[in-house]
C-alpha positions in Angstrom: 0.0 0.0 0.0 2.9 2.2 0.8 4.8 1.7 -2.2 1.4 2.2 -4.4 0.5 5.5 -2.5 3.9 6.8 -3.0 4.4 6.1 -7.0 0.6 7.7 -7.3 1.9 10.7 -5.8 5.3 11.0 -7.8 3.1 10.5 -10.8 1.1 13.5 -9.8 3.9 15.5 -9.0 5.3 14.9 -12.6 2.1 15.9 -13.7 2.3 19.3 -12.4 5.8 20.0 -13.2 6.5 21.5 -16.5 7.6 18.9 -19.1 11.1 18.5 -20.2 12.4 17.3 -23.0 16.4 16.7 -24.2 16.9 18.5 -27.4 16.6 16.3 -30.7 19.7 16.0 -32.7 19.7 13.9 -36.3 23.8 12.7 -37.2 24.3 11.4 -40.9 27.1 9.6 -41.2 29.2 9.0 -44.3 29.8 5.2 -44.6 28.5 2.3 -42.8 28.5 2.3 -38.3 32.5 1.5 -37.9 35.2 2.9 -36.2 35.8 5.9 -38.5 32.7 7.6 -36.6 33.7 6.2 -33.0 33.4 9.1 -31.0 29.8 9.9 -31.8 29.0 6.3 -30.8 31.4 6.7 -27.6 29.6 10.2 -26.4 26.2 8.3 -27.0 27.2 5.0 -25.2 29.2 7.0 -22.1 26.3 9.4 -21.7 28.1 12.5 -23.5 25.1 13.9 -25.3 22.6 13.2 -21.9 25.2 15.1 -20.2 24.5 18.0 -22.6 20.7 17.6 -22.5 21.2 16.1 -25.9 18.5 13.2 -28.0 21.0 12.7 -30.5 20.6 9.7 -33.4 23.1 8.4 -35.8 22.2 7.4 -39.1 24.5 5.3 -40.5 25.3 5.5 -43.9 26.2 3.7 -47.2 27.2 3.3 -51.0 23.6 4.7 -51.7 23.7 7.4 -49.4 24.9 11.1 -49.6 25.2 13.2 -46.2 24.3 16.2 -48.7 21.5 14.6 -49.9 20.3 14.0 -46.8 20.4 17.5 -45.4 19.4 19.0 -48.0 16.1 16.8 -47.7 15.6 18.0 -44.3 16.7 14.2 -42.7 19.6 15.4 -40.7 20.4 18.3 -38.8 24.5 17.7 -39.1 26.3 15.4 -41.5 29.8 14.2 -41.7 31.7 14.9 -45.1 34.5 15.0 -46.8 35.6 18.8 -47.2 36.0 18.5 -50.8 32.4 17.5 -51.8 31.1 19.9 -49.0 32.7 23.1 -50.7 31.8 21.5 -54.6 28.1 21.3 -53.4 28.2 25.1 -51.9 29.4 26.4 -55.4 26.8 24.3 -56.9 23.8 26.0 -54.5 23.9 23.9 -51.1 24.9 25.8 -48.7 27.0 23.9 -46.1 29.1 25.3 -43.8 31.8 23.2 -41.5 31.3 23.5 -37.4 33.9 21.3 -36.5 37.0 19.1 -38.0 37.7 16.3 -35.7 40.0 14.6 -38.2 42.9 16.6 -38.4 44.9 14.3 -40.6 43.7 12.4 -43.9 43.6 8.7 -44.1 43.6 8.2 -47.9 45.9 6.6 -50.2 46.5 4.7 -53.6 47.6 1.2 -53.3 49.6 0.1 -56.3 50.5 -3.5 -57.0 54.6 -3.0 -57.0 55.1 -5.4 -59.9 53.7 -3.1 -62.6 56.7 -0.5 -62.7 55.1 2.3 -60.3 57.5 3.7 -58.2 56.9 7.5 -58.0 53.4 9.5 -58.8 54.8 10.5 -62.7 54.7 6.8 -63.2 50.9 6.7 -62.5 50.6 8.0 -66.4 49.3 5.5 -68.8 48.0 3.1 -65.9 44.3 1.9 -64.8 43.4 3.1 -61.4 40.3 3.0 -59.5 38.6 6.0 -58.1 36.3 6.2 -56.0 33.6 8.8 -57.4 30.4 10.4 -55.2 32.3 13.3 -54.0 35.6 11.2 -53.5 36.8 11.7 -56.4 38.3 15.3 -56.4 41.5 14.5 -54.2 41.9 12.6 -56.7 41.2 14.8 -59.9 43.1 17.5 -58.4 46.5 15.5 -57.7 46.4 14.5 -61.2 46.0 17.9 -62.6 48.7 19.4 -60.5 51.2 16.3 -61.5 50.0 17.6 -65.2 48.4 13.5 -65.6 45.0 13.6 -68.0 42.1 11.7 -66.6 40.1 11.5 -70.0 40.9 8.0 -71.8 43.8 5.6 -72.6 45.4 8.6 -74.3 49.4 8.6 -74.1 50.3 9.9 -70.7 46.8 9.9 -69.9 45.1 7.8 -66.9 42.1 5.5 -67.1 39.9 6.0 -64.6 38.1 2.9 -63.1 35.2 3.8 -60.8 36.1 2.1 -58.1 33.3 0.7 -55.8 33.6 0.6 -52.2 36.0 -2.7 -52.3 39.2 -4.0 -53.1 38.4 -6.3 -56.0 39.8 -4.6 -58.7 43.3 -4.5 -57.1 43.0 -8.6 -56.0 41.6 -9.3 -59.9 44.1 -7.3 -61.4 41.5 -4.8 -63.4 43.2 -2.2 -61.8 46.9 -1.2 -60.9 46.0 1.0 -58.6 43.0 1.4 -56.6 41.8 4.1 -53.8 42.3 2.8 -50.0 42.2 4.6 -46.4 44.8 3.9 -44.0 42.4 2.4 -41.7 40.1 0.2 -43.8 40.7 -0.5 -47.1 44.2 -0.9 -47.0 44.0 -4.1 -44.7 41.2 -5.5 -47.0 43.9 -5.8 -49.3 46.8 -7.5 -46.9 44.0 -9.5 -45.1 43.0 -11.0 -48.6 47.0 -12.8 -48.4 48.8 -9.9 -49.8 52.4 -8.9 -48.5 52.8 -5.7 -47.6 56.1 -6.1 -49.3 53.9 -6.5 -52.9 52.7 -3.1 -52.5 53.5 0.8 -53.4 51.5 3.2 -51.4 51.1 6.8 -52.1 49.5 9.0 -49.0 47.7 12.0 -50.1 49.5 13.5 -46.9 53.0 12.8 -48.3 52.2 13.9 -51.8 50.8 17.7 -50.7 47.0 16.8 -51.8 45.4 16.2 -48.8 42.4 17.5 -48.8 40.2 17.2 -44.8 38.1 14.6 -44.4 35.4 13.8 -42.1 34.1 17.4 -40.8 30.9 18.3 -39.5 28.6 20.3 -41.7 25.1 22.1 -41.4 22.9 23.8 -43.6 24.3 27.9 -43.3 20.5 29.1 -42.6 20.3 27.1 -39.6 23.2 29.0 -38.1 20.9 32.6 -38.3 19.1 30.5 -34.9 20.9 30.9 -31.4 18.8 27.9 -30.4 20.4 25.9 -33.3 24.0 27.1 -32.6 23.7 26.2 -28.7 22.2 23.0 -29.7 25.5 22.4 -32.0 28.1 23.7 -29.9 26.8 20.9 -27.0 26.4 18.5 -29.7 30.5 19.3 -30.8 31.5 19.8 -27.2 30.4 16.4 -26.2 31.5 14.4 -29.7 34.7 15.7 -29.0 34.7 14.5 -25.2 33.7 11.0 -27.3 36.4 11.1 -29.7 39.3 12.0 -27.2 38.1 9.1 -25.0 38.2 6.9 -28.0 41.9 7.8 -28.6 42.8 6.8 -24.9 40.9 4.0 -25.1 40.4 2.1 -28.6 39.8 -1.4 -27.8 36.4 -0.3 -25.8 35.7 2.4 -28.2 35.8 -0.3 -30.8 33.7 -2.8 -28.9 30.8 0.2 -28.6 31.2 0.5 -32.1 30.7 -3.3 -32.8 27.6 -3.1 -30.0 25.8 -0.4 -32.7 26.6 -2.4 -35.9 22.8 -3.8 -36.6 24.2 -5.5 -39.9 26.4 -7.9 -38.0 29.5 -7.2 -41.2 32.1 -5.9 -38.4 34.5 -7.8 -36.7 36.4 -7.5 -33.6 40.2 -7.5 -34.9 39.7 -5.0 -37.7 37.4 -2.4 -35.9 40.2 -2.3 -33.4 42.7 -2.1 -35.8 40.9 0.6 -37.8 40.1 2.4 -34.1 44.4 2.4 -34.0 44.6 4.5 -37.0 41.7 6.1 -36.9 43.0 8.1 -33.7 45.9 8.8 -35.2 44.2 11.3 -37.6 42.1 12.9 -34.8 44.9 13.1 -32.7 46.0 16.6 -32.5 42.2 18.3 -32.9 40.5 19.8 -30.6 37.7 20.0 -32.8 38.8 23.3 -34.3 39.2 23.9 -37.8 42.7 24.8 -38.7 41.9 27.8 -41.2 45.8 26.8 -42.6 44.1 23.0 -43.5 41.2 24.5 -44.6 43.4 27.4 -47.2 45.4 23.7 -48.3 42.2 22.4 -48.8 41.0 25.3 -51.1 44.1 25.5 -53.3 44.4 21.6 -53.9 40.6 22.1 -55.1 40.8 25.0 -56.9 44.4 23.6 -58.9 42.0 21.6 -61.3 43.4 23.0 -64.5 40.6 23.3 -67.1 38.6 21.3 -64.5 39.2 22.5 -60.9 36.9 20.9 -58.3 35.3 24.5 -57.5 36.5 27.8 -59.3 36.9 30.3 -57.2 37.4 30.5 -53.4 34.6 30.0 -51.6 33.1 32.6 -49.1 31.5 31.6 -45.7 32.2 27.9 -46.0 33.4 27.2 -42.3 32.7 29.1 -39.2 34.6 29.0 -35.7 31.7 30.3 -33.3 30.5 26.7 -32.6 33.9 25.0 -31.3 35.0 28.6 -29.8 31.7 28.1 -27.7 33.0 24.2 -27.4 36.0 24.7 -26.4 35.3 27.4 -23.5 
């Protein structure tokens, strides 16, 4: 009786206390749930985003998915993208606008079979190489133009562009001599399938000038005119970046959170740890801030197209610091 008199008067307390509700935030993510996006599944496991009076949900992505397309449709209220196909869709009338830049560092490379003769980036003339196209492409297209390397046909000194899909199989079959990897996923697809690392040239966009950043936070520009909005976002970066440094101190869990939110069962223990390893090595170092000296390297690679740059002129209002200066307070 005492227990039943007590719960009937907590329930009528509740119902004459204002309601309360956490703030709603939607996450798109670029690819599949895996340890690339860690340390929004950390926050939301350890309680990062309650702590912040946060709702948030992660949509994971996929080869049919497109965080711009999904913004732009009004089914996220941030998405993580790749810099270059953020800035290519703002010339081309989205207007997206980068909060935050977890990943400092970027994680992709071409993977050559070493047999074929390749053994600098002029050798890539004349060769097959997989691309992978979506937005990922203009790393890509850009390194070529400034190596002076055509990208239109089997012409002499020209490249032939394979689009890649979102595997190593042209590599392993030999369609390709080349193909487009990340240093934390792709890459050990290609030495878990038997290869030697010893049968293999690599080419980090890092080492060759080209890097473009990868994996930033984006939102629609209007949205930014609300201070509800922008306090809403600089909670939602404060705690993903509380997720993402815990994940660098501690991968094996953060990769075992990871594996708990995979739905599709496709992950596996040994190489969502080993991806978490290199993963934090490209966050390591950001705070969350955009580095306005990246984001100028950025720019130029893009805009060093030739007769075909990526965007054409430099963009204006494309990244803002007032969220992770709020953050980071």
């Amino acid at each position: 009786m005492k227990t039943t008199l007590f719960t009937a008067a907590a329930a009528s307390l509740a119902l004459m206390s204002p309601a309360y509700a956490a703030d709603d935030v939607t996450l798109q993510l670029k690819w599949v749930t895996q340890a690339q996006f860690a340390g929004y599944y950390v926050a939301l496991e350890n309680g990062f985003y309650e702590e912040e009076d946060l709702n948030v949900t992660i949509l994971p992505g996929g080869p049919d998915v497109a965080p711009t397309q999904v913004i732009a449709g009004g089914g996220a209220d941030v998405v993580i993208d790749w810099m270059p196909a953020a800035l290519a869709a703002r010339e081309n009338g989205l207007p997206l606008v980068n909060i935050a830049q977890p990943f400092k560092s970027s994680g992709m490379m071409l993977t050559c079979w070493g047999d074929v003769g390749i053994d600098k980036p002029e050798s890539l003339a004349d060769r097959t190489l997989g691309v992978w196209f979506f937005g990922n492409e203009y790393p890509f297209l850009s390194w070529m133009s400034s190596l002076g390397i055509e990208t239109h046909g089997k012409a002499e000194g020209s490249v032939e562009v394979l689009k890649q899909g979102f595997n190593v199989d042209p590599l392993l079959q030999r369609q390709a001599d080349c193909i487009s990897t990340m240093t934390y996923n792709e890459y050990w697809q290609v030495l878990d399938s038997g290869v030697s690392a010893d049968e293999l040239v690599t080419f980090k966009y890092e080492d060759q000038g080209v890097a473009t950043l990868e994996d930033g936070l984006y939102v629609l520009e209007e949205n930014l005119s609300d201070e509800a909005f922008k306090d809403k976002m600089t909670r939602f970066v404060r705690a993903s970046m509380k997720g993402w440094k815990w994940a660098e101190k501690n991968p094996e869990e953060a990769a075992m959170i990871v594996l708990d939110y995979d739905e599709t069962g496709a992950q596996t223990e040994e190489h969502q740890i080993r991806m978490m390893g290199e993963v934090a090595k490209l966050t390591a170092g950001s705070n969350g801030a955009l580095d306005v000296a990246d984001y100028e390297r950025t720019v130029a690679t893009l805009l060093a197209g030739g007769s075909d740059p990526v965007i054409t002129k430099a963009p204006e209002g494309a990244y803002t610091m007032e969220i992770t200066d709020a953050a980071l307070k």
